[in-house]
C-alpha positions in Angstrom: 24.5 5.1 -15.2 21.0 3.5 -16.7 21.4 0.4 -18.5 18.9 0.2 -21.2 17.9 -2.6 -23.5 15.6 -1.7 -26.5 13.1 -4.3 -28.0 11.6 -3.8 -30.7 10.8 -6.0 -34.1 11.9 -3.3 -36.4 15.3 -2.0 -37.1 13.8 1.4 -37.9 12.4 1.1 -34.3 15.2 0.6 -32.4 17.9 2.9 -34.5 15.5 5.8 -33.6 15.1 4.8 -29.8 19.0 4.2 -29.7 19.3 8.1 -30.4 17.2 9.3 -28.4 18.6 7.4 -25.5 22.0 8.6 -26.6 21.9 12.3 -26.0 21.3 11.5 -22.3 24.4 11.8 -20.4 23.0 9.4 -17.5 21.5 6.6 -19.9 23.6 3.7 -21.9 21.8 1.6 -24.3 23.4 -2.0 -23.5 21.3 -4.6 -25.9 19.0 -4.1 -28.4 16.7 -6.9 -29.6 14.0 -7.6 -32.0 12.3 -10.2 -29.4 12.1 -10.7 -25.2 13.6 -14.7 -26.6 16.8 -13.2 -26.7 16.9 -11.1 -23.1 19.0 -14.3 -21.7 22.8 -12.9 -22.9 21.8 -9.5 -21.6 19.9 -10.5 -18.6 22.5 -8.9 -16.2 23.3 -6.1 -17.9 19.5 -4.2 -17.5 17.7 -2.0 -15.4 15.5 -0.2 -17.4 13.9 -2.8 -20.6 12.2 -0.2 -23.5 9.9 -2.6 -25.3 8.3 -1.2 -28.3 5.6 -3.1 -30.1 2.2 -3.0 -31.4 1.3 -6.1 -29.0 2.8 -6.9 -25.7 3.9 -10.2 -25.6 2.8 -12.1 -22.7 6.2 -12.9 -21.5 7.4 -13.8 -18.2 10.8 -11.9 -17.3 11.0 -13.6 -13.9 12.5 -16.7 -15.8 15.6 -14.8 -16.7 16.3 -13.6 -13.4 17.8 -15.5 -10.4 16.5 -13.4 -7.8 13.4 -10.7 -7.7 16.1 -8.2 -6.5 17.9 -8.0 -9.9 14.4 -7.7 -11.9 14.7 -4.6 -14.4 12.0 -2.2 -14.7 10.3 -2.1 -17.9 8.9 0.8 -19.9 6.0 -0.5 -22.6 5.8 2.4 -25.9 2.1 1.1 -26.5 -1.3 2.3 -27.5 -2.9 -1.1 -26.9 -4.9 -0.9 -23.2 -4.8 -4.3 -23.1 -1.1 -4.0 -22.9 -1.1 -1.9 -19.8 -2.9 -5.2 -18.5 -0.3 -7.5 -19.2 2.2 -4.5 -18.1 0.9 -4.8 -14.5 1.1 -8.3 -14.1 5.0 -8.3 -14.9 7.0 -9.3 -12.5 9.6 -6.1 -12.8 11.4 -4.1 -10.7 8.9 -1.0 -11.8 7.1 -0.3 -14.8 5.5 2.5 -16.9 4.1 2.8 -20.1 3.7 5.5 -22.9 1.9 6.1 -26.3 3.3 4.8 -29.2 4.3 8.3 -30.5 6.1 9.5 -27.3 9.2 12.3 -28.2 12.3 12.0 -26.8 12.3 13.8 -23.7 9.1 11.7 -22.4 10.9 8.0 -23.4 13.8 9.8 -21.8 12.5 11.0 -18.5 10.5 7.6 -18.3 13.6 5.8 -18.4 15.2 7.8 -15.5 12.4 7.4 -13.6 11.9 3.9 -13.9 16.0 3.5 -13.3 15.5 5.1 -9.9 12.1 2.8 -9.2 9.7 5.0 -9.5 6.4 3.9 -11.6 
């Protein structure tokens, strides 16, 4: 099973990614947040973080993890370049990124592949 942790300022946002994710059999939404500030209580419960925003924060993940082995992957829903930028310089697990106005089965399948560590 695919832990997934939706961030996303808007409620809107996150409701909508929440059902996409749900009509995956192989996918579990465990966290949603409106900022990376919170990630601490959920920081062991992740391997795949969906962060949907009009601006990438520049946010270091590697803070919330002991150990590079249990970094998530993270999946940016951007259509920023300069976000794919700050993307690459994360330290995660794998990463990948998709336009803002990806459907369902593309957030999907990017979330499976980035579960299994593929970028």
């Amino acid at each position: 099973m695919i832990r997934a942790i939706l961030v996303a300022s808007s409620p809107i946002l996150r409701s909508g990614l929440r059902e996409f994710l749900r009509q995956a059999e192989d996918i579990t939404v465990t966290g949603e947040l409106s900022s990376l500030e919170d990630l601490p209580r959920f920081a062991t419960e992740v391997d795949v973080i969906v962060i949907a925003s009009a601006s990438v924060p520049r946010f270091d993940l590697g803070r919330f993890f002991p150990t590079e082995e249990v970094l998530p992957a993270v999946l940016i829903l951007s259509n920023d370049p300069a976000d794919l930028a700050a993307l690459i310089r994360l330290p995660a697990r794998a990463w990948g990124v998709l336009p803002q106005d990806a459907d369902a089965p593309e957030i999907t399948a990017a979330v499976r592949s980035l579960g299994e560590g593929l970028i």
